[in-house]
PAMI-362002 format. One record per residue (C-alpha): residue number from 1; residue in one letter; z, x, y. Coordinates in nm, 4 decimals, always signed. Example, Ala and Ser with C-alpha at 12.3 -4.5 7.8 and 13.67 -1.06 7.14 Angstrom:
! PAMI-362002
FIDO | num | residu | zz | xx | yy
FIDO | 1 | A | +0.7800 | +1.2300 | -0.4500
FIDO | 2 | S | +0.7140 | +1.3670 | -0.1060
***
This chain:
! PAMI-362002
FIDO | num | residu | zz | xx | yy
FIDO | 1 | X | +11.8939 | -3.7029 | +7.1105
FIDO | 2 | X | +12.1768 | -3.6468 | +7.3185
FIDO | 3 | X | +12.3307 | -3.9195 | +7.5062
FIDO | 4 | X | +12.4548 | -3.6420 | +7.8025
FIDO | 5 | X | +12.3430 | -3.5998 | +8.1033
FIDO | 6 | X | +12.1686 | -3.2440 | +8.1015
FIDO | 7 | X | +11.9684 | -3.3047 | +7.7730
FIDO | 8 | X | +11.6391 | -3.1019 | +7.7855
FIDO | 9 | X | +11.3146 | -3.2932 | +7.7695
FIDO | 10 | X | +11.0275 | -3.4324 | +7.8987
FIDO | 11 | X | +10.8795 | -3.7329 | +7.6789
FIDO | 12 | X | +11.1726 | -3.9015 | +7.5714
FIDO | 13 | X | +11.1817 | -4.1164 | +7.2425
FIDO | 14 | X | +11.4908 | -4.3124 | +7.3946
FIDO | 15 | X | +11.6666 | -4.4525 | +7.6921
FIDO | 16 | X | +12.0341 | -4.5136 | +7.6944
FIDO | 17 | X | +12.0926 | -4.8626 | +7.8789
FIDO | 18 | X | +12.4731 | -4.8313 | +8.0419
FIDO | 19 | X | +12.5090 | -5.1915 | +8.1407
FIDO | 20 | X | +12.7355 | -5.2415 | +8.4632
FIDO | 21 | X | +12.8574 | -4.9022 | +8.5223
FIDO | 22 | X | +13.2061 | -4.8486 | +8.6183
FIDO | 23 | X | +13.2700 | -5.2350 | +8.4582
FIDO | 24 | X | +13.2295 | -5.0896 | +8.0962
FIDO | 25 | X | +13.6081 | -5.2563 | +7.9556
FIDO | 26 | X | +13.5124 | -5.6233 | +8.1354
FIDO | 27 | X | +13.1728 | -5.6084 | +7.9047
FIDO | 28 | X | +13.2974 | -5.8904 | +7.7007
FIDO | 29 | X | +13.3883 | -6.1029 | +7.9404
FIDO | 30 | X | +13.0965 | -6.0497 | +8.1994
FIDO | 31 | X | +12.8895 | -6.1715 | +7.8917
FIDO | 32 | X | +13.0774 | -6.4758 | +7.8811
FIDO | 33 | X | +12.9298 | -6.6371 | +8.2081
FIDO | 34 | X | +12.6015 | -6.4780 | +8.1361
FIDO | 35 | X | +12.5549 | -6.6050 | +7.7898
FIDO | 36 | X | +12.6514 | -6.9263 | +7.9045
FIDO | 37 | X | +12.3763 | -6.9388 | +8.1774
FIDO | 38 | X | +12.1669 | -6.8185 | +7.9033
FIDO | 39 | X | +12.1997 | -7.0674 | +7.6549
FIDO | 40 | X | +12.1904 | -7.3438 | +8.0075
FIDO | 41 | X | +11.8714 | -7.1897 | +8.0850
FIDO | 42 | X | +11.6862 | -7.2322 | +7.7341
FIDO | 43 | X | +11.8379 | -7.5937 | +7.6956
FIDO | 44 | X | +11.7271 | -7.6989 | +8.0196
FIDO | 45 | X | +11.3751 | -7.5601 | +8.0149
FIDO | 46 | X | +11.3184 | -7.6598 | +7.6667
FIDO | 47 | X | +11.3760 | -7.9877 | +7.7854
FIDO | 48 | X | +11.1511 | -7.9851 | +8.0592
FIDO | 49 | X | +10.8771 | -7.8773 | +7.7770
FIDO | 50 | X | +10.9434 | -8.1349 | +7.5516
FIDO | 51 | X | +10.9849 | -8.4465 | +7.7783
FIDO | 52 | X | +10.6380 | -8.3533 | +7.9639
FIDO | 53 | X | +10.4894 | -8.2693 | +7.6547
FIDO | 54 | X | +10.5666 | -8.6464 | +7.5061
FIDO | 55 | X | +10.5376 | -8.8176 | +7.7753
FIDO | 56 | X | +10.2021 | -8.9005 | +7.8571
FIDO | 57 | X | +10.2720 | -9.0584 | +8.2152
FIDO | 58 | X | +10.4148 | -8.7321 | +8.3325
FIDO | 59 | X | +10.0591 | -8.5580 | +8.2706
FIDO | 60 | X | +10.0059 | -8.4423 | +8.6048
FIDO | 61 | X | +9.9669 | -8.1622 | +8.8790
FIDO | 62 | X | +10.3398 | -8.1752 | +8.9435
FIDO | 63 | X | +10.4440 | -8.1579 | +8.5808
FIDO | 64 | X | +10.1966 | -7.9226 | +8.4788
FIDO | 65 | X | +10.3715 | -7.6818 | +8.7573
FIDO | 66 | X | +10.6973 | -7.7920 | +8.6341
FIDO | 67 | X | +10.6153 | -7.6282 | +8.2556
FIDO | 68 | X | +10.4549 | -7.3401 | +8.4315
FIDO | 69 | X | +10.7493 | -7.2416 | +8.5677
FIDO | 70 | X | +11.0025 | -7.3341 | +8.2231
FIDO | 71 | X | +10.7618 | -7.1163 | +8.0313
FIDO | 72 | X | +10.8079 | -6.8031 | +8.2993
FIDO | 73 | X | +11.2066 | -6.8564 | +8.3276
FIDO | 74 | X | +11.1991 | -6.8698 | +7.9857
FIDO | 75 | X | +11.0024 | -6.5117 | +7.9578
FIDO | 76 | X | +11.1990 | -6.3990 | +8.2659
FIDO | 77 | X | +11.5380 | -6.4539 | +8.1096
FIDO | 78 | X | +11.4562 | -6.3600 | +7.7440
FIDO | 79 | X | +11.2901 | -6.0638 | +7.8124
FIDO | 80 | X | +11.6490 | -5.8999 | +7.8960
FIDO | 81 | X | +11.9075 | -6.0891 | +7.8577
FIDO | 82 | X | +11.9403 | -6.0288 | +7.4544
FIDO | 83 | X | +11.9365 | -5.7063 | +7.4836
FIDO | 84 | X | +12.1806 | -5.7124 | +7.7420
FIDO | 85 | X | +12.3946 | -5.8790 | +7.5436
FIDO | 86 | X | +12.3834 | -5.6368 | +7.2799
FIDO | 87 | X | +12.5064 | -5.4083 | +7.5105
FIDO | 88 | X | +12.8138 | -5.5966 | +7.5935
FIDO | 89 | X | +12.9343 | -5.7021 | +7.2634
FIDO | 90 | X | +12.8307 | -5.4304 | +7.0572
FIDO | 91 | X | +12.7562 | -5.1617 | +7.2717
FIDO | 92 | X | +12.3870 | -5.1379 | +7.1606
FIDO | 93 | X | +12.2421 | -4.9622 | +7.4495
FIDO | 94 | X | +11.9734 | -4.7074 | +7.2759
FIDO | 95 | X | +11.6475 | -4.8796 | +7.3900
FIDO | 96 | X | +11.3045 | -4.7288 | +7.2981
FIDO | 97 | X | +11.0260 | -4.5638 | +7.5200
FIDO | 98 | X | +10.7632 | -4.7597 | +7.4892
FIDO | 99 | X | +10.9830 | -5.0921 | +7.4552
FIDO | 100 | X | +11.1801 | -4.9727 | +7.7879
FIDO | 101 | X | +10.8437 | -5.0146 | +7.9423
FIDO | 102 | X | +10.7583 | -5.3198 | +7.7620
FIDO | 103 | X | +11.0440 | -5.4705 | +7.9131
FIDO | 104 | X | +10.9467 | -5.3475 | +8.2572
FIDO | 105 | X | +10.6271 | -5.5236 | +8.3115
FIDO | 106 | X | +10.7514 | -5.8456 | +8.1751
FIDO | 107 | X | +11.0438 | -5.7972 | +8.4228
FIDO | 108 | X | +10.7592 | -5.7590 | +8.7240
FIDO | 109 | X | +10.4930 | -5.9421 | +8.5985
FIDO | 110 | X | +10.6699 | -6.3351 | +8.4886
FIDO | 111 | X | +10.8737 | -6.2370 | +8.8614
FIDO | 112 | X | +10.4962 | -6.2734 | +9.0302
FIDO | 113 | X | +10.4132 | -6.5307 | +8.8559
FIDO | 114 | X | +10.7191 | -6.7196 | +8.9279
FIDO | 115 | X | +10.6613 | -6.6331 | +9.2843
FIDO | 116 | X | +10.3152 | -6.7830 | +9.2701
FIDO | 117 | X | +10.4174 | -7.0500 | +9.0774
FIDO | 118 | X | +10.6431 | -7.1499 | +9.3732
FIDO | 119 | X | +10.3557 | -7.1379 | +9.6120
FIDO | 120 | X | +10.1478 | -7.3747 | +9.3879
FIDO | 121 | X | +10.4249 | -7.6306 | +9.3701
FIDO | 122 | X | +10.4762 | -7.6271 | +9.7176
FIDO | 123 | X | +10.1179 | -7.6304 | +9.8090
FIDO | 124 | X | +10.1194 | -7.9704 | +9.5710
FIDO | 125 | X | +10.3941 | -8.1290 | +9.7641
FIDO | 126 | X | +10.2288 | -8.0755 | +10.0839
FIDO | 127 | X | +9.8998 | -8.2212 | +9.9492
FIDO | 128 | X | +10.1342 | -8.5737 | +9.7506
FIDO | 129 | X | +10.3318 | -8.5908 | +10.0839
FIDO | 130 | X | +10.0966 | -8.5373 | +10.3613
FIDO | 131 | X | +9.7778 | -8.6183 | +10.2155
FIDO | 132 | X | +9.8837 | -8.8166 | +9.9187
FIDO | 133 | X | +9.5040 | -9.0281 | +9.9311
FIDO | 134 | X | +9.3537 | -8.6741 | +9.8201
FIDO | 135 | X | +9.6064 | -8.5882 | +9.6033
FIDO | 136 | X | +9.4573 | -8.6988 | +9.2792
FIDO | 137 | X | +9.1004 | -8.5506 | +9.3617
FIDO | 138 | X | +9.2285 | -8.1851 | +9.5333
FIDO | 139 | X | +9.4837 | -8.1083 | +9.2402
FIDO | 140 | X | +9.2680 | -8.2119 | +8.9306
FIDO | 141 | X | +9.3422 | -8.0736 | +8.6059
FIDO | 142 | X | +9.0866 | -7.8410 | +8.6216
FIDO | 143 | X | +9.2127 | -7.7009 | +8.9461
FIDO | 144 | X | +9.5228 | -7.6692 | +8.8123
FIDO | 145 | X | +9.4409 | -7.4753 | +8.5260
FIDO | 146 | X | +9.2417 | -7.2183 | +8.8013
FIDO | 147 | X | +9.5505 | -7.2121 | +8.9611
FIDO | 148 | X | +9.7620 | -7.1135 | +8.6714
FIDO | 149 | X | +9.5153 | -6.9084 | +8.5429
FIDO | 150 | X | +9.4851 | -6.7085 | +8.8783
FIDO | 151 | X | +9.8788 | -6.6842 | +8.9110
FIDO | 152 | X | +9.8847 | -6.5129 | +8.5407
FIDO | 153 | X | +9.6261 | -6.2467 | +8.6603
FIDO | 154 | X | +9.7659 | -6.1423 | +8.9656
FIDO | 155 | X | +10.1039 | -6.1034 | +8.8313
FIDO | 156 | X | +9.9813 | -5.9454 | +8.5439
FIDO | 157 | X | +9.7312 | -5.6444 | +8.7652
FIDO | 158 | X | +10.0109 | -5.6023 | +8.9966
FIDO | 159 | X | +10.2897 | -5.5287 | +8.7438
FIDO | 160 | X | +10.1220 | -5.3314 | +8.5140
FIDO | 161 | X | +10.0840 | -5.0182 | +8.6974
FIDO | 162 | X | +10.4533 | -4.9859 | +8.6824
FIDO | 163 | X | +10.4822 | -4.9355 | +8.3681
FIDO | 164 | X | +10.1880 | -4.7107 | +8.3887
FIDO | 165 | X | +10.2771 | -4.4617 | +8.6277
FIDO | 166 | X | +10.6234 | -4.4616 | +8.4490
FIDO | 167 | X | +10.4734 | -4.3297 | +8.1658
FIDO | 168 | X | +10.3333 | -4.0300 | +8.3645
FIDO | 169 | X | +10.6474 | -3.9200 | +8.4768
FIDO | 170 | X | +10.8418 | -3.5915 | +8.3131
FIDO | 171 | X | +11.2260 | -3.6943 | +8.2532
FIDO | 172 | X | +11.4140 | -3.3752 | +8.2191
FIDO | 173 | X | +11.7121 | -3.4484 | +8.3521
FIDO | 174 | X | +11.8637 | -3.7310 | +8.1820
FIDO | 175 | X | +11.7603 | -4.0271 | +7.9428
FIDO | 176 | X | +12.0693 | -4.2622 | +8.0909
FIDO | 177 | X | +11.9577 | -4.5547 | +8.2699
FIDO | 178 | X | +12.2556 | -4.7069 | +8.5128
FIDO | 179 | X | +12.1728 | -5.0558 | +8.4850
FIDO | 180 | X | +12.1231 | -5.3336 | +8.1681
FIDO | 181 | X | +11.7745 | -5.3528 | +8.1796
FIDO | 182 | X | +11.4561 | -5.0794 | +8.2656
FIDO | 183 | X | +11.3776 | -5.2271 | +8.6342
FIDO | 184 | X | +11.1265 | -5.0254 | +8.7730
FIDO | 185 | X | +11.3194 | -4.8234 | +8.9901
FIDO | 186 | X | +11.5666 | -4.7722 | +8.7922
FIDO | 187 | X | +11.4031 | -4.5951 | +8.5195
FIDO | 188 | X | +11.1144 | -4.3693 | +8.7737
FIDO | 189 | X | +11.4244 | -4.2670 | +8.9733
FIDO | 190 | X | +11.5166 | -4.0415 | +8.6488
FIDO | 191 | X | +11.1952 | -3.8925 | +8.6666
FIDO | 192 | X | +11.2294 | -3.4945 | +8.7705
FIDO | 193 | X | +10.8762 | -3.5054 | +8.9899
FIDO | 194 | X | +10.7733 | -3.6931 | +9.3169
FIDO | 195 | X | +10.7721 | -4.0108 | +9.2221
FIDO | 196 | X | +10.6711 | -4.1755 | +9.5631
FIDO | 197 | X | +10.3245 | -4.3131 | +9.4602
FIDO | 198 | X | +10.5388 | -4.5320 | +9.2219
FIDO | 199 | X | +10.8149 | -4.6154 | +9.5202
FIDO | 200 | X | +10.5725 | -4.7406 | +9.7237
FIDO | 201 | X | +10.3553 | -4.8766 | +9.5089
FIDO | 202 | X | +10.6276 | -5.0736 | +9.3944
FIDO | 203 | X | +10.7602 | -5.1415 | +9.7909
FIDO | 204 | X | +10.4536 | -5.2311 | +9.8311
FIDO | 205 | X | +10.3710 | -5.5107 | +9.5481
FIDO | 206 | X | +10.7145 | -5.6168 | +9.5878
FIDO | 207 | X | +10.6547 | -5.6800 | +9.9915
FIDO | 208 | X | +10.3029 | -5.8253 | +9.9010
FIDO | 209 | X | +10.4206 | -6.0932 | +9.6845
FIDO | 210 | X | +10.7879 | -6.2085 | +9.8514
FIDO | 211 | X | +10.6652 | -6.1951 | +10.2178
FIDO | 212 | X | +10.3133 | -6.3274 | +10.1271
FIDO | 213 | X | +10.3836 | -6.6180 | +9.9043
FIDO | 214 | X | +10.7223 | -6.7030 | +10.0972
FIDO | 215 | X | +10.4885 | -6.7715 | +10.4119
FIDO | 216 | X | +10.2681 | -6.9836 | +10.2396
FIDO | 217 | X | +10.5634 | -7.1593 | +10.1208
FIDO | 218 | X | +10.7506 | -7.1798 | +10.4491
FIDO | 219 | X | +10.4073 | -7.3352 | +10.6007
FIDO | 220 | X | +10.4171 | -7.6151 | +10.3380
FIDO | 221 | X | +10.7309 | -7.6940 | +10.4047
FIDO | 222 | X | +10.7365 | -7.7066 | +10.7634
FIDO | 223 | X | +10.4317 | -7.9476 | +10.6898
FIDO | 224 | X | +10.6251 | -8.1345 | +10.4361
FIDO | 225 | X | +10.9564 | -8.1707 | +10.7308
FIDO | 226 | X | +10.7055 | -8.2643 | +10.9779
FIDO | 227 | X | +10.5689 | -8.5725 | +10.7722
FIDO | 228 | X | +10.8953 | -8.6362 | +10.6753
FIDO | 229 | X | +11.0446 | -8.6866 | +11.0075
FIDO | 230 | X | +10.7550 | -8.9542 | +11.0597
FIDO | 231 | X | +10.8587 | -9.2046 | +10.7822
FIDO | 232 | X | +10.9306 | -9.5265 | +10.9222
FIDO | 233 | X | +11.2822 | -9.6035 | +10.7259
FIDO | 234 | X | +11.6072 | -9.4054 | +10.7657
FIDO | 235 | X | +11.6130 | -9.3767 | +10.3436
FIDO | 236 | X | +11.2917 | -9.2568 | +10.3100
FIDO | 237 | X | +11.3756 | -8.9872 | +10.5496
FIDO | 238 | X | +11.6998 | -8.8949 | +10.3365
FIDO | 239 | X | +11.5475 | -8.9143 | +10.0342
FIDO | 240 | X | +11.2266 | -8.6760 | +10.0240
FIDO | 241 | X | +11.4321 | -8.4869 | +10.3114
FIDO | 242 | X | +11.6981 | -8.4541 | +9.9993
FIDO | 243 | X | +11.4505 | -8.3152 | +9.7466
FIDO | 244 | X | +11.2492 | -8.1383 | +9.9590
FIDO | 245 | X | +11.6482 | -7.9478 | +10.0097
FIDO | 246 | X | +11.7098 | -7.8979 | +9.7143
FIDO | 247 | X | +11.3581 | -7.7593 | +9.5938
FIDO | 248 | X | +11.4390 | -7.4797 | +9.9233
FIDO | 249 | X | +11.7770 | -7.4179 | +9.7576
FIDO | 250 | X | +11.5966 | -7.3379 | +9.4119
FIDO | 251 | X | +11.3104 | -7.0830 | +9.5703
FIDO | 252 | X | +11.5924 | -6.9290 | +9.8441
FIDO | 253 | X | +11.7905 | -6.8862 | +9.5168
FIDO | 254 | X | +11.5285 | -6.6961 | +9.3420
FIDO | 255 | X | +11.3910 | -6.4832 | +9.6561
FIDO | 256 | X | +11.7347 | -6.3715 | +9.8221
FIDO | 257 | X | +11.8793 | -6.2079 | +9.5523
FIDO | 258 | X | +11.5357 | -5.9998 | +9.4803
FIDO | 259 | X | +11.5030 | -5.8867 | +9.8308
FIDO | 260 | X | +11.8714 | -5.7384 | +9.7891
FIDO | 261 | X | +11.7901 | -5.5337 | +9.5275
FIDO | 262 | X | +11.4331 | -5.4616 | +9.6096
FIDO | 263 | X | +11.6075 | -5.2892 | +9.9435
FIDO | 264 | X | +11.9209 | -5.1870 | +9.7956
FIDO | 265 | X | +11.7406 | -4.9570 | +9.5503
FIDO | 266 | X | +11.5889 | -4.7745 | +9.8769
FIDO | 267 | X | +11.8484 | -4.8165 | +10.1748
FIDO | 268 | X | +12.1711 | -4.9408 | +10.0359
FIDO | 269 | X | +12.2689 | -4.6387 | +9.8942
FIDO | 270 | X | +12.6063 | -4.7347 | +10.0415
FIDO | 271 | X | +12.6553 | -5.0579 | +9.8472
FIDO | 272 | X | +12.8651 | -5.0177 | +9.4938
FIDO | 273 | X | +12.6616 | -4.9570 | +9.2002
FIDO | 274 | X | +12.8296 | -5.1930 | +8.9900
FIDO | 275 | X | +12.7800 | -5.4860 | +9.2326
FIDO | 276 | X | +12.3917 | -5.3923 | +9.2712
FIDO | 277 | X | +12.3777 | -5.4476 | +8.9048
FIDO | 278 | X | +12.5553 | -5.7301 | +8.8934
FIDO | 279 | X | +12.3223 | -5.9184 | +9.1528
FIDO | 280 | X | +12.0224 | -5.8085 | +8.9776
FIDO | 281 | X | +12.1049 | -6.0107 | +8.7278
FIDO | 282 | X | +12.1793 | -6.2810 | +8.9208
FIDO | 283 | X | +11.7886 | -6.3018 | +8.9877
FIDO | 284 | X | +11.7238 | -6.3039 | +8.6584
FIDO | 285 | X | +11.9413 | -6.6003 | +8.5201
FIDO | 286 | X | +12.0461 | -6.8252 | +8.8175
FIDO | 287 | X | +11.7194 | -6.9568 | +8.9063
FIDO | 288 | X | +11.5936 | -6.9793 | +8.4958
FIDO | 289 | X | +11.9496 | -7.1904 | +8.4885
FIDO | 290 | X | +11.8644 | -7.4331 | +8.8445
FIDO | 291 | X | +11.5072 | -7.4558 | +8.8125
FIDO | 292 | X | +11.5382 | -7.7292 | +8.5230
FIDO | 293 | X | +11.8054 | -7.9217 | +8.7039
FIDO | 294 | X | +11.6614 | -7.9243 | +9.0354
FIDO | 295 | X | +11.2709 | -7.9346 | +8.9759
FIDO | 296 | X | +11.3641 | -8.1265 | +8.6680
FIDO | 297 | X | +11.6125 | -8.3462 | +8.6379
FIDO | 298 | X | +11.6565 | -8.4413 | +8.9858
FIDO | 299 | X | +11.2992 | -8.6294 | +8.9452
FIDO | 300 | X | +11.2957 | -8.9696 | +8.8396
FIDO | 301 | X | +11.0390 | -8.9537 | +8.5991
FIDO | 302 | X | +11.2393 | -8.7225 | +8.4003
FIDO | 303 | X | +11.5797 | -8.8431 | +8.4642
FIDO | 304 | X | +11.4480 | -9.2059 | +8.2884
FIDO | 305 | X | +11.2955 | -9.0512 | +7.9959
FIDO | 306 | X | +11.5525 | -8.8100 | +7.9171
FIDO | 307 | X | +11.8425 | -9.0992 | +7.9329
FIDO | 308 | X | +11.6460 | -9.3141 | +7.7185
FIDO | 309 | X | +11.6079 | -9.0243 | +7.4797
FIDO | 310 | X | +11.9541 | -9.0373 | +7.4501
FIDO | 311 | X | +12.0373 | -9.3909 | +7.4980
FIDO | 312 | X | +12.0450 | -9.5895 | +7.1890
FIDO | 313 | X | +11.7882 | -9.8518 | +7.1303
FIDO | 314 | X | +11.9887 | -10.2030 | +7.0709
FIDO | 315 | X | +11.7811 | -10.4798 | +6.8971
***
């Protein structure tokens, strides 16, 4: 199949993935950073899953979340970025049909679930810091699971139209996708037919899940600052007013940079292509990379069993 951009048909076989257009020679070292976060991202998440796994004190609501959300950044991430990389070091940018639109709904669906994961662990901080007496009976392991369970669903029905309606869609124009991986948009907008019912739909979703789950998240947390401001000592204050901070950082992290391109791909025509791309990807391997170090590490509990993992044992 041709690789131009007037080739004649209507079911392609391929997709040609461009990576960062107009940054085609700075490939190699783009990748650099990138693989670096990669490789930061499946350490640190890895870790999460092992040190919850063999630790049996850490068998709770909290850590159950916590692994939740390693398994997703670790879908998130590895759903692209090896093929991405493939692209940059040895320009490997032929990408089937079918897999195009693999890659598509795990794109959409792990970033709902992420999203809902958020809401879950914030919902389980408000319960440990303002109700912490019903903590143990509201989030019981059973309830948990629900909750997990219910996350997984509704990220999985609301992506997987996407990929669907893609499939509909005649592509006579041109089998060249400008971007390094098939994000919805990206791919429909080749289509040569109306492809609004899969604009808004995917406005739509998109809108559902950000605005939805980041009120329910904001609500929690202006619980959690209110109870916070009540503690009696000055370094009890600074302390769960510190986490709590740092937990914001990590979800602001994952939500502002997929607003920007959820709106970019339908009013900022104006912005530069090659910096749309490159903030894409942003959402896709900055928070897999924080999430271990600030949900994880940050916490106690994990801290102390992952130094005396690696601190040796005198006798």
């Amino acid at each position: 199949m041709s690789d131009s951009n007037t080739t004649d048909f209507t079911n392609p076989s391929t997709f040609i993935l461009l990576g960062i257009p107009g940054l085609e020679a700075a490939h190699v070292w783009i990748s650099i950073p990138f693989c670096t976060m990669y490789i930061i991202a499946i350490l640190g998440n890895f870790t999460i899953l092992f040190i919850v796994k063999t630790e049996p004190s850490l068998h709770g609501p909290m850590y159950y979340f916590l692994c939740m959300l390693a398994i997703t950044d670790l879908v998130l991430c590895t759903s692209t970025i090896p093929k991405m990389m493939s692209i940059f070091w040895f320009n490997s940018r032929k990408i089937d049909f079918s897999a195009c639109l693999t890659q598509m709904f795990f794109i959409h669906c792990f970033f709902a679930i992420e999203s809902g994961i958020f809401m879950a662990m914030a919902f389980d901080r408000y319960v440990a810091i303002c109700n912490p007496l019903r903590h143990s009976s509201t989030l019981r392991n059973p309830i948990v699971a629900k909750i997990g369970l219910a996350v997984v669903l509704r990220g999985s029905m609301l992506a997987l139209p996407c990929p669907l309606l893609a499939r509909q869609w005649p592509y006579c124009r041109t089998n060249i996708i400008p971007h390094t991986c098939c994000e919805h948009m990206a791919v429909v907008n080749l289509a040569c037919a109306d492809i609004r019912i899969s604009s808004y739909y995917g406005l739509t979703v998109a809108n559902l899940v950000i605005c939805l789950d980041m009120f329910f998240i904001a609500v929690s947390y202006i619980q959690i600052l209110r109870a916070i401001f009540s503690l009696p000592t000055k370094d009890a204050w600074l302390k769960t007013f510190g986490t709590c901070g740092s937990h914001l950082f990590a979800i602001l992290a994952f939500y502002i940079p997929g607003l920007f391109t959820l709106l970019t791909y339908r009013f900022g025509h104006h912005v530069a292509l090659h910096f749309h791309i490159l903030f894409a990807n942003v959402c896709l391997l900055v928070p897999p990379m924080l999430n271990p170090i600030i949900f994880g590490f940050r916490t106690k509990q994990i801290r102390d069993r992952l130094l005396q993992l690696f601190t040796p044992k005198w006798t």
